[in-house]
C-alpha positions, 0 to 999 in steps of 0.5 A: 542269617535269613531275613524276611522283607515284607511289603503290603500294598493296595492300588501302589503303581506310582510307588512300588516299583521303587520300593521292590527295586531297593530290596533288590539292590540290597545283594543280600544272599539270604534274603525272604521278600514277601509281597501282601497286596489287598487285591489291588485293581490297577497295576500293582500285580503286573508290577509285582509278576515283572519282579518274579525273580525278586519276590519270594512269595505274594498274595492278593486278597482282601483283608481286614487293614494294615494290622491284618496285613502286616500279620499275613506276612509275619506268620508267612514270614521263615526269616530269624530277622522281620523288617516291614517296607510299606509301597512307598518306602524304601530301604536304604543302600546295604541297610541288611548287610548293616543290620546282620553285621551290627546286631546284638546277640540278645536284640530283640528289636532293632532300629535306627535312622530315616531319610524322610522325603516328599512334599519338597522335603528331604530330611533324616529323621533320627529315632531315639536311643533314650526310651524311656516315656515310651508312653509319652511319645513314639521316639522311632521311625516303624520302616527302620526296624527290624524285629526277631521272629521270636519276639512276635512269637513271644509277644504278639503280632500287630492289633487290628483294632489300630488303624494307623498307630498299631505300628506304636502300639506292639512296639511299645507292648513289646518294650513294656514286657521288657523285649531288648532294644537297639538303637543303630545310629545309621539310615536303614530306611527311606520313609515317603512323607504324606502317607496313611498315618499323615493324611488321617493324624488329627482323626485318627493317629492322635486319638489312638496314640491317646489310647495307647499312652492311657493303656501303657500307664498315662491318665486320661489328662496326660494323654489329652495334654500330649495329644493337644500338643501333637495336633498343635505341632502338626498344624505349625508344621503344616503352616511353616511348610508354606513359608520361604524359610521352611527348611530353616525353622524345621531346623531349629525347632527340631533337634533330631532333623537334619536338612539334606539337599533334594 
């Protein structure tokens, strides 16, 4: 079974050649990895041409943001199986060889756990199994699926009108118009903490999470209530990470984190 790995960068020298390393290491014969860059101006192409014997395929060129990128790479993409590895994620030890062994015939989208790590922080992050109130909250974590190149045909790709919750958005477009969904509870990705969704949440994330959960069935009220919580949970969270006693309070407020030892 063929499987596309897709990776977009802008200016990434810091952390992409972690993230093509771990696509190397997966040893998987029948492998696609594309690189989409956005015309990066420091050392992200020399990076990417070190890696010639990795990469499949690469572009560099200017584009409308993440959603466009993503994009490029899917209809570049010839793979059954897409997964998407931003610059500074990486995938898990043998994640592929794990997806084609336990894939279901009839899956349309696959996912499972991650280990989330930065900021002195390590932790694994289980995505949900449950789905339903999809339009409540995003129960999964995006570096961890792995979606049928005939469900972005049937679906769609990715809306560039989203600047960082697009990712929430087709999946939860793709559950409405009933795509199948399974949920692997093994660690498929390594997920940086601190990247673009993080630094714009309050802004942006929330705001756009709001207008989703109101176009998938919410009203206005339920989605401001939620996104009022979520900026609450992000600014306890922000504060409990400058405590000494951090590591435990995240584990006790969160039942689907587990600490790990950096």
């Amino acid at each position: 079974m063929k499987i596309s790995i897709i990776t977009i960068t802008y200016n990434s020298e810091k952390t992409l050649e972690e993230t093509i390393q771990s696509i190397q290491a997966q040893n998987y014969p029948n492998l696609e990895y594309l690189i989409i860059d956005g015309g990066s101006t420091d050392n992200t192409l020399n990076i990417i041409k070190k890696y010639k014997n990795v990469v499949t395929k690469w572009i560099s060129e200017p584009d409308k943001g993440i959603s466009d990128a993503f994009n490029k790479g899917i209809k570049m993409a010839t793979g059954e199986i897409i997964g998407i590895i931003n610059s500074d994620d990486m995938l898990a030890p043998n994640a592929l060889n794990t997806v084609v062994k336990d894939i279901e015939d009839n899956t349309d989208v696959l996912y499972g756990n991650a280990i989330m790590f930065g900021n002195g922080e390590k932790y694994r992050y289980k995505s949900e199994s449950d789905l339903t109130g999809f339009n409540k909250r995003f129960p999964i974590v995006h570096p961890t699926v792995f979606v049928r190149k005939r469900c972005y045909e049937k679906h769609g790709l990715f809306n560039i009108n989203y600047r960082c919750s697009m990712d929430y958005e087709l999946l939860i477009r793709m559950y409405d118009n009933s795509a199948t969904f399974q949920y692997l509870d093994k660690d498929l990705a390594f997920m940086r903490l601190g990247g673009e969704n993080q630094k714009n949440y309050i802004k942006v994330t929330t705001r756009e999470c709001k207008q989703i959960s109101i176009n998938h069935g919410l009203s206005n009220f339920q989605a401001s209530l939620i996104r009022s919580r979520s900026i609450a949970r992000f600014l306890i969270a922000k504060f409990i990470r400058k405590t000494p006693f951090a590591n435990f309070i995240r584990k006790f407020i969160h039942s689907n984190k587990t600490e790990l030892d950096i």
